[in-house]
C-alpha positions in Angstrom: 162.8 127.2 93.8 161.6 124.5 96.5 158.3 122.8 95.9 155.4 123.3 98.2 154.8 119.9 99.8 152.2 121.4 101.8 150.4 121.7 98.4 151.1 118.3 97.5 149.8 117.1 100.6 146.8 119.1 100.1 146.1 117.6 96.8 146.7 114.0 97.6 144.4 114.0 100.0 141.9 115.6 97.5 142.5 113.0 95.3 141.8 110.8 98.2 138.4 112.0 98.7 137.9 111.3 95.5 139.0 107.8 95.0 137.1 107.1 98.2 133.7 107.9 96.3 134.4 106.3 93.2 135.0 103.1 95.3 132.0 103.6 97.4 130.1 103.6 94.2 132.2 100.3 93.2 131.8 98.5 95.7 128.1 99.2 96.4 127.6 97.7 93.4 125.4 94.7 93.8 124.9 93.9 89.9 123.8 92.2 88.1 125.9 93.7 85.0 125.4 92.5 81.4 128.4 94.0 79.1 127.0 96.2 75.8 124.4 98.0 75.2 120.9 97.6 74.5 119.8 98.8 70.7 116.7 99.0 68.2 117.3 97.9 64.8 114.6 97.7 62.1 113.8 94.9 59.8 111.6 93.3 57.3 110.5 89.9 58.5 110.2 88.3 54.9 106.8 87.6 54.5 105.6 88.6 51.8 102.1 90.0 52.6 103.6 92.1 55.9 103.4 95.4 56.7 107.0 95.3 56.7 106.7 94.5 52.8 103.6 96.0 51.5 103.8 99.7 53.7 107.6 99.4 54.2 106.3 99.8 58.4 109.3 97.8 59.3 109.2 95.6 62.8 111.7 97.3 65.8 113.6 94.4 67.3 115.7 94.7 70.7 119.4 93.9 70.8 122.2 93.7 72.9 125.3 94.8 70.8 128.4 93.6 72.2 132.1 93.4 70.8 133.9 90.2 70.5 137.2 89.7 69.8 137.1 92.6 68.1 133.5 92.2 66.6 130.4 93.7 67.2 127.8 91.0 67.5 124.2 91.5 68.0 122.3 89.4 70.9 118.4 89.5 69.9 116.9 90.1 73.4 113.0 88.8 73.6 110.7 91.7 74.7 110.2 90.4 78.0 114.1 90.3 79.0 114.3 94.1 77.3 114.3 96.3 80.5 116.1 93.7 82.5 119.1 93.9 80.1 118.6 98.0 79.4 119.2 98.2 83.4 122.0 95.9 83.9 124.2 96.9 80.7 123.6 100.7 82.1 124.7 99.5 85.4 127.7 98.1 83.5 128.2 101.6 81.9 128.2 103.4 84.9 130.6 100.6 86.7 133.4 100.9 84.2 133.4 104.5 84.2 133.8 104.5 87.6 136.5 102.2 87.8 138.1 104.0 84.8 138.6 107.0 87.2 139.6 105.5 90.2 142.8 104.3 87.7 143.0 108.0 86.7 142.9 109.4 90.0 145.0 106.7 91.0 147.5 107.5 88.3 147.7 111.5 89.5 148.2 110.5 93.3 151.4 108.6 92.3 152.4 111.1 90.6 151.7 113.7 93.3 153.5 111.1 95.7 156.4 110.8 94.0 156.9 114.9 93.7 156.2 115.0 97.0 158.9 112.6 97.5 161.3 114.7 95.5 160.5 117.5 97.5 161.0 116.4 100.6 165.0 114.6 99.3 168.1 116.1 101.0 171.2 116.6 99.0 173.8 114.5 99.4 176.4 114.4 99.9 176.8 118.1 99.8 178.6 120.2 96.6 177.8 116.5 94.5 174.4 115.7 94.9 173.1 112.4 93.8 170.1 113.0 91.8 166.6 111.8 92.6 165.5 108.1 91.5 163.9 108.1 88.4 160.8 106.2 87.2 160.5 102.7 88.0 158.5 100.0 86.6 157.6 98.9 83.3 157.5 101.7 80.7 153.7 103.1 80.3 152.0 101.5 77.1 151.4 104.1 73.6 148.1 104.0 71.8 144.8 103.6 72.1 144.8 101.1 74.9 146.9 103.0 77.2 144.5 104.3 79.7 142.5 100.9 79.8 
């Protein structure tokens, strides 16, 4: 049974659409960004007369928590920088997961491409057909950072 490269048509350009928003969004970016995320960790300050000791009321101190190398490592961030660095590692949030769709979308365009290429192939020469190309490029990567 043929495939409907009107259908394919219909959804590349849908996927278009798409991507066009998701870059819209990228590149109306204007930053700044600040990688990790803002967090609230309690402590006891160590002196010994504190609240923190005496009532157990514990102070709540700002952080950026970022990953390095494969660590998490927490930033203090001074009360005054707080909302400053809450906006721009949200704006860094919101940034990623746009650019991690436009690679998705991206991804299922190809692929709608590439059937639509299929589709549209002629047989030949007739009665011994040479088959359609296969995939090409370097073989997709397994695991957890696949998609990155």
């Amino acid at each position: 049974m043929p495939e409907d490269k009107s259908r394919f048509r219909q959804e590349i350009l849908g996927l278009e659409d798409k991507r066009d928003r998701q870059l819209e969004f990228v590149l109306g970016e204007r930053g700044p960004l600040i990688r990790g995320s803002l967090v609230k960790r309690k402590r006891v300050c160590g002196h010994a007369g504190c609240r923190c000791a005496t009532k157990g009321q514990l102070h709540v101190s700002p952080y950026l928590s970022v990953t390095v190398a494969g660590k998490t490592r927490p930033v203090h961030v001074p009360a005054s920088d707080e909302r400053h660095v809450k906006a721009a590692s949200g704006r860094y949030r919101r940034f990623r997961r746009a650019r991690k769709l436009l690679v998705q979308l991206t991804a299922k365009q190809l692929k709608l491409v590439d059937r639509l290429g299929n589709a549209l192939l002629e047989a030949y020469p007739p009665g011994q057909p040479i088959a359609p190309a296969g995939r090409r490029g370097p073989k997709p990567k397994k695991g957890r950072n696949a998609a990155r």
